[in-house]
C-alpha positions as CSV (number, residue, x, y, z in Angstrom):
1,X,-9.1,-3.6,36.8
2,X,-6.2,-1.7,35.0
3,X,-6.0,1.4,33.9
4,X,-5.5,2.4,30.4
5,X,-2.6,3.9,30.9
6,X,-1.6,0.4,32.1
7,X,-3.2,-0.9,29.0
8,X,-1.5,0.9,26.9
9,X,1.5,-0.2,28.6
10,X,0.9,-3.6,28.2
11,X,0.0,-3.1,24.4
12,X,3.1,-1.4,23.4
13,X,5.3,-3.9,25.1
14,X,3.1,-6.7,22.9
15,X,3.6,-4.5,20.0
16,X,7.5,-4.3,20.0
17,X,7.7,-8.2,21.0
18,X,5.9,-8.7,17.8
19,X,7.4,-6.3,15.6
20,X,7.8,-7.6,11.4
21,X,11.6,-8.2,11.1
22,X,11.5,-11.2,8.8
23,X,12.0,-10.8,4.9
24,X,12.1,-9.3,2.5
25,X,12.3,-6.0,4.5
26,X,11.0,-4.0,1.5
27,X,7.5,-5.5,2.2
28,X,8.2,-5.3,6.3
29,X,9.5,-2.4,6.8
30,X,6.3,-0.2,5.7
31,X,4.0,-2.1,7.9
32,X,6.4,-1.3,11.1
33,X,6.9,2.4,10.2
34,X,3.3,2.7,10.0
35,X,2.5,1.1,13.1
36,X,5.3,3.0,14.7
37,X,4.3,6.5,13.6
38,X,2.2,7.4,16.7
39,X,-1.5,7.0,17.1
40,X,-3.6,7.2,20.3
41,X,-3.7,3.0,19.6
42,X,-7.7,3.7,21.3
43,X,-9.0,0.7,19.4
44,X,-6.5,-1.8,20.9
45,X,-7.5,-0.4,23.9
46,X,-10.9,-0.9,24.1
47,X,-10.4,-5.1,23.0
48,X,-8.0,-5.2,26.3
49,X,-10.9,-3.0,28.5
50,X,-13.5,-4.5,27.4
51,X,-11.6,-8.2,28.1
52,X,-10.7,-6.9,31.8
53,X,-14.1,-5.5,32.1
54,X,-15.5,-8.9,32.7
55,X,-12.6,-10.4,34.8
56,X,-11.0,-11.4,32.2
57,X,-7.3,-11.3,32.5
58,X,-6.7,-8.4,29.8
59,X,-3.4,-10.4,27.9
60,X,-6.0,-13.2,26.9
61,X,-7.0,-10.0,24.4
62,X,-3.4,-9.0,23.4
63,X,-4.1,-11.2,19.5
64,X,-7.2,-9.2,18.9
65,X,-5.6,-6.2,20.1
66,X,-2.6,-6.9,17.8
67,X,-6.0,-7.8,14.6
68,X,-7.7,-4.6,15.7
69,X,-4.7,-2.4,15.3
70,X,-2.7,-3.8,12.3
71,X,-6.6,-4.0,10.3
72,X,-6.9,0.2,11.8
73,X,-3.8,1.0,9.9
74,X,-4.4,-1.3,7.0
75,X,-6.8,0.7,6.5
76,X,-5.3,4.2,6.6
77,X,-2.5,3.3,4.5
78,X,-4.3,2.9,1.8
79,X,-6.7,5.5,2.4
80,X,-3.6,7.9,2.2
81,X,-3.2,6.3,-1.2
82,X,-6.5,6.9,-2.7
83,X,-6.8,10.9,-1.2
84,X,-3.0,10.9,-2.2
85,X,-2.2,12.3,1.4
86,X,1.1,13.3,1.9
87,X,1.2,13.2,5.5
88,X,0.0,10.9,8.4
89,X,0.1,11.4,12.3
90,X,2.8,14.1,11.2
91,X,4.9,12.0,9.2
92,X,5.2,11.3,5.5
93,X,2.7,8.4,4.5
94,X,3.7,5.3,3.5
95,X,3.5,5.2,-0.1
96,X,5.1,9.2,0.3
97,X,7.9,7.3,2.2
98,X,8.4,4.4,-0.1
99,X,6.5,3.8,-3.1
100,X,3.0,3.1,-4.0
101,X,3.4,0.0,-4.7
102,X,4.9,-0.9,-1.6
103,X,2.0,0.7,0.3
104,X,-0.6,-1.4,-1.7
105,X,1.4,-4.5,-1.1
106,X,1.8,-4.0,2.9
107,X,-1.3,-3.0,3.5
108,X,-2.7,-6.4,1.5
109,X,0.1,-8.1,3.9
110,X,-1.5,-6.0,6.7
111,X,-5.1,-7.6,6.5
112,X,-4.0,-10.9,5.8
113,X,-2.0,-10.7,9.3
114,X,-4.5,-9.5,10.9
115,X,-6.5,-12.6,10.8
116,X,-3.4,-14.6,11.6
117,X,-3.3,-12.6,15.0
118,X,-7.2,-13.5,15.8
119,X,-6.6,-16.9,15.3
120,X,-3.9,-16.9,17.8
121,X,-6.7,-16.5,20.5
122,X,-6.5,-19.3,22.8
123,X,-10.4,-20.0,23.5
124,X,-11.2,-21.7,19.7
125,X,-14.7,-22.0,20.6
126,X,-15.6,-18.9,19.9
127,X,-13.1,-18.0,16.9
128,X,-15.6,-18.8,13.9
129,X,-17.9,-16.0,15.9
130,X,-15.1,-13.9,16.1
131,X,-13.9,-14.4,12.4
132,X,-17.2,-14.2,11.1
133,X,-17.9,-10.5,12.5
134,X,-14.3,-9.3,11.9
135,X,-15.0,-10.5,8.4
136,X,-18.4,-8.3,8.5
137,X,-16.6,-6.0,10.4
138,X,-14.2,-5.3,7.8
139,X,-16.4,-5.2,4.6
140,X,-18.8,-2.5,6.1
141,X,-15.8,-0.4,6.5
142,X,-14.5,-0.7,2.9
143,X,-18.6,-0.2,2.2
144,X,-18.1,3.2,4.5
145,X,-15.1,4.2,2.6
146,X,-16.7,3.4,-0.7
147,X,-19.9,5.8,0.4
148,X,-17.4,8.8,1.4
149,X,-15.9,8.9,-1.4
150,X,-19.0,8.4,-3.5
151,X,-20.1,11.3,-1.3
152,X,-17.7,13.8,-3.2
153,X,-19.6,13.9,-6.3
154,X,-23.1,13.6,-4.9
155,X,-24.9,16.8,-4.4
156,X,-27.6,15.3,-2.8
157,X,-26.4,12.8,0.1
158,X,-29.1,13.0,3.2
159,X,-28.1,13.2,6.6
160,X,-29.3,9.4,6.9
161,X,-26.9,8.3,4.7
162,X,-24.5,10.3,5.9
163,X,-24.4,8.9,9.4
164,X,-24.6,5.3,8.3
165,X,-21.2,6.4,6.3
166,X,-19.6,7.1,9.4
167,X,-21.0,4.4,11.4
168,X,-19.2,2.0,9.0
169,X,-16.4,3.7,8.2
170,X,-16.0,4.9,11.8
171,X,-18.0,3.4,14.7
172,X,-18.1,-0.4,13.5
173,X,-14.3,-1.2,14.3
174,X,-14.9,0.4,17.7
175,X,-18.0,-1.9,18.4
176,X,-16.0,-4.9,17.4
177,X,-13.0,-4.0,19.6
178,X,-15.3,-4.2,22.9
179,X,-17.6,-7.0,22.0
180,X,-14.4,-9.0,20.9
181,X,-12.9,-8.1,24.2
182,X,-15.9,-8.8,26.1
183,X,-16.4,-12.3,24.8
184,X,-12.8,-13.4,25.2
185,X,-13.0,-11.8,29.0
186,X,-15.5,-13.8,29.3
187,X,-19.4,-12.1,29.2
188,X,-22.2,-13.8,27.6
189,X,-23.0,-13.0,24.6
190,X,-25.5,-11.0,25.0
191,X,-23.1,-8.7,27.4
192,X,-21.1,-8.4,24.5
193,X,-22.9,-7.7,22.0
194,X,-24.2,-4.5,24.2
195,X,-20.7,-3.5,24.7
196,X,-20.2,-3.8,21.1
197,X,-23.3,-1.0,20.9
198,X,-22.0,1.2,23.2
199,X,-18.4,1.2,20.9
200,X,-20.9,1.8,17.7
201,X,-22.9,4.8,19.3
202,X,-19.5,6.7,21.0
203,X,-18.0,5.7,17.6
204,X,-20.5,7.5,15.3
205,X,-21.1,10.3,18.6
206,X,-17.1,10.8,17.8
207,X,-17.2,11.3,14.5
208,X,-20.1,14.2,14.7
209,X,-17.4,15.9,17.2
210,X,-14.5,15.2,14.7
211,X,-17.0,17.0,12.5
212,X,-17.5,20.1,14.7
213,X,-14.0,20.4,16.0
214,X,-12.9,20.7,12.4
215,X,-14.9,24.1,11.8
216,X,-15.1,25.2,15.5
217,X,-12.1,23.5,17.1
218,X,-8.6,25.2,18.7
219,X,-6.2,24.5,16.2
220,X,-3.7,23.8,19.2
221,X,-6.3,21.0,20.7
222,X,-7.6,19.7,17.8
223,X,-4.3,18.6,16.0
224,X,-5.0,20.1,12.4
225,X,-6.2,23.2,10.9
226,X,-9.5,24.1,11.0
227,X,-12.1,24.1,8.0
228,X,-10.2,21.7,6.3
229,X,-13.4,19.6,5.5
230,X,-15.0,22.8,4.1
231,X,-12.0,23.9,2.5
232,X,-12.0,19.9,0.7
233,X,-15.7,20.7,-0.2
234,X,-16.2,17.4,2.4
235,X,-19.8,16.1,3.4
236,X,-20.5,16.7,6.9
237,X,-23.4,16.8,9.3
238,X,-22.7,20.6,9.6
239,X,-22.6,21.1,5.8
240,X,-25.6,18.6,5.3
241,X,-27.9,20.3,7.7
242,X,-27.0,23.5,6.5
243,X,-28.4,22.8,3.2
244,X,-31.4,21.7,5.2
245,X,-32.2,24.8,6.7
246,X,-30.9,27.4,4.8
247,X,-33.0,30.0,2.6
248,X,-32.6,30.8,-1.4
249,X,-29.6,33.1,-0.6
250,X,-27.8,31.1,1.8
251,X,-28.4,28.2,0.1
252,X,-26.8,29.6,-3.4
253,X,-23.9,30.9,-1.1
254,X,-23.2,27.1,-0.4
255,X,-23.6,25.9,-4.0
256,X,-21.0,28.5,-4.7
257,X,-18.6,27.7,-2.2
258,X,-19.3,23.4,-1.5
259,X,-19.8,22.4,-5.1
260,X,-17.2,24.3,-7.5
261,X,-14.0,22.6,-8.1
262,X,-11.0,23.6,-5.4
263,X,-8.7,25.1,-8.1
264,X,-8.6,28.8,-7.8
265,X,-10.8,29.0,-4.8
266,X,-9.9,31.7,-2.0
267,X,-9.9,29.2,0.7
268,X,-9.8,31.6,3.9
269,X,-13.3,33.3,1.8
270,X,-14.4,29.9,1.6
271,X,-13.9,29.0,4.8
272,X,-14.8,32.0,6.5
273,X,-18.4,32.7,4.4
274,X,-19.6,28.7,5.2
275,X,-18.5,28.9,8.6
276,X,-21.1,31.8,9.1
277,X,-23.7,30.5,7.2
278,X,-23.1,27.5,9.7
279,X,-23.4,30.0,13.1
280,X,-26.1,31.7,11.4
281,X,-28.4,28.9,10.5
282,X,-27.5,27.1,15.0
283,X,-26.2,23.9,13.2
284,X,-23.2,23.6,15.3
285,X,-25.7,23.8,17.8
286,X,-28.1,20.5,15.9
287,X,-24.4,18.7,15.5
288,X,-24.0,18.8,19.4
289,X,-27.8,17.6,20.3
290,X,-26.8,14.3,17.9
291,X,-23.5,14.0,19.2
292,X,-25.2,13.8,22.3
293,X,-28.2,11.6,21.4
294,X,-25.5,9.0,20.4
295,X,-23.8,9.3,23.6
296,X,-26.7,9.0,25.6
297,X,-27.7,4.8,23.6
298,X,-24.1,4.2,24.5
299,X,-24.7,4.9,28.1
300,X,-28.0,3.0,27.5
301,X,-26.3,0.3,26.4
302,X,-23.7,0.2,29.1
303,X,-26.4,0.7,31.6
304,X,-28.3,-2.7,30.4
305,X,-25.4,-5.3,31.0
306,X,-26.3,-6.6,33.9
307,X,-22.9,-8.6,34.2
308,X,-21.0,-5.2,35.0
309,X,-21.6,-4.0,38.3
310,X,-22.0,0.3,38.9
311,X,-18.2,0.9,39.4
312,X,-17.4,-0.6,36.3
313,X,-19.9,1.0,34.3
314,X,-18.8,4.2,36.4
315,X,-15.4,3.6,34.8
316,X,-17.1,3.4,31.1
317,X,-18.8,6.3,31.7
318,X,-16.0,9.1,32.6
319,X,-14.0,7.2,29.7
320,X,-16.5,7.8,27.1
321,X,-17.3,11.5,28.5
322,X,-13.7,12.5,28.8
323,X,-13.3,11.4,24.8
324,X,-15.8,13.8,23.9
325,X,-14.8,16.4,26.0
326,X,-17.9,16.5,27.8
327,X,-17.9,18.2,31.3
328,X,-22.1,16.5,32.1
């Protein structure tokens, strides 16, 4: 079985073989720059390990890997657009970069070619299955995006609603990257459709983590600053169970800070008086016991193929652990 630095490897070579050079470059050459701007590519990944978990030889994946990557940026180009973000991965975005225009038009380019590359598969017996979830796969994440941003002007989203945001938006493109892998590697479909939960329950168990790193996280690990989501008055599971628990006082010191407009706001105040109100009320603490909890169906789900023998799963294991940064 490779590793993923092999993987990875193996993906990046497929990924500069296949590079858009044809014309007109004005509607190419955003979708390469995006693609080209860095990115841990983990979602490619997991459609090569999740073919070469099952014997499969993992280039048989390489088209869904090419889908699952081009559909992953699709997507964030034109989430840039919407939260008119002027940088990605460190770079200027896209529609920064170029135009607006040109971002909308690539990233419509962007989806359309990602279904070319699944159809490039070479076992056609089971493209309509995988079309038909990629298709599902795809309009529960616009659904996600639609609820987050819905989010912004709800006061009153529940923590319910909340995760099944993020398991769309997030944890649904992971799921389909391993059961896609699986299938074309080779595993019933049953085997696949368990690896696909195990990518849905780390997905939504990495989200919580994104949530926590954000307030709690070393800037120097993490990658960003922190309290960026408080600072954006954004809806996370820290925020959402801290309206939960908190008392009259606490809970007017969060209207104050997590519902008035961003204009004029002291944002190191902000940041600093929601982050306590977060230590003082353990919901750091709450995040980490979900985090967990999602975690632990993964390894559930892992545990019940019976196709994958214990090294294997071994293997699945210390992957998923090592991506949340757990040391048990």
């Amino acid at each position: 079985m490779k590793s993923f630095t092999e993987l990875n490897q193996l993906f990046q070579q497929y990924l500069t073989q296949n590079a858009f050079s044809q014309s007109p470059t004005t509607l190419y050459e955003p979708i390469n720059y995006i693609l080209n701007i860095g990115g841990k590519r983990l979602r490619p990944l997991l459609a090569l390990r999740g073919c070469n978990l099952f014997d499969g030889a993992a280039e048989k994946a390489l088209p869904v890997a090419m889908a699952v990557e081009i559909f992953h940026n699709f997507t964030l180009l034109h989430d840039d657009i919407m939260d008119n973000a002027p940088l990605r991965r460190g770079q200027p975005t896209v529609h920064t970069q170029y135009s607006v225009n040109a971002g909308i038009l690539s990233g419509d380019a962007m989806l359309l070619y990602a279904y070319q590359y699944l159809m490039k598969i070479d076992n056609k017996l089971i493209l309509p299955e995988l079309m038909t979830s990629f298709t599902r796969m795809g309009i529960e994440v616009c659904e996600g995006q639609q609820h987050d941003m819905d989010f912004e002007t709800n006061p009153s989203v529940t923590i319910p609603q909340y995760l099944k945001m993020i398991e769309y938006k997030t944890a649904v493109l992971l799921a389909f990257a391993f059961q896609a892998g699986a299938l074309i590697g080779g595993a019933s479909r049953r085997a696949a459709a368990q690896m696909g939960e195990f990518g849905r329950n780390v997905g939504v168990a990495f989200q919580i983590q994104d949530d926590i790193l954000d307030t709690y996280g070393d800037p120097a690990v993490f990658g960003k600053k922190v309290g960026g989501d408080i600072a954006q008055n954004k809806k996370t599971y820290l925020l959402l169970r801290a309206w939960e628990r908190a008392d009259v006082e606490q809970r007017r010191q969060l209207d104050r800070w997590m519902l008035a407009p961003l204009e004029g706001m002291d944002e190191m105040a902000k940041i600093d008086t929601v982050k306590g109100i977060f230590t003082d009320l353990g919901v750091r603490q709450d995040a980490e016991k979900v985090m967990n909890l999602y975690l632990e169906r993964a390894f559930d789900a892992l545990e019940d193929i019976r196709e994958l023998n214990f090294g294997k799963k071994e293997v699945m294991r210390d992957w998923a652990t090592e991506l949340m940064g757990r040391t048990v």
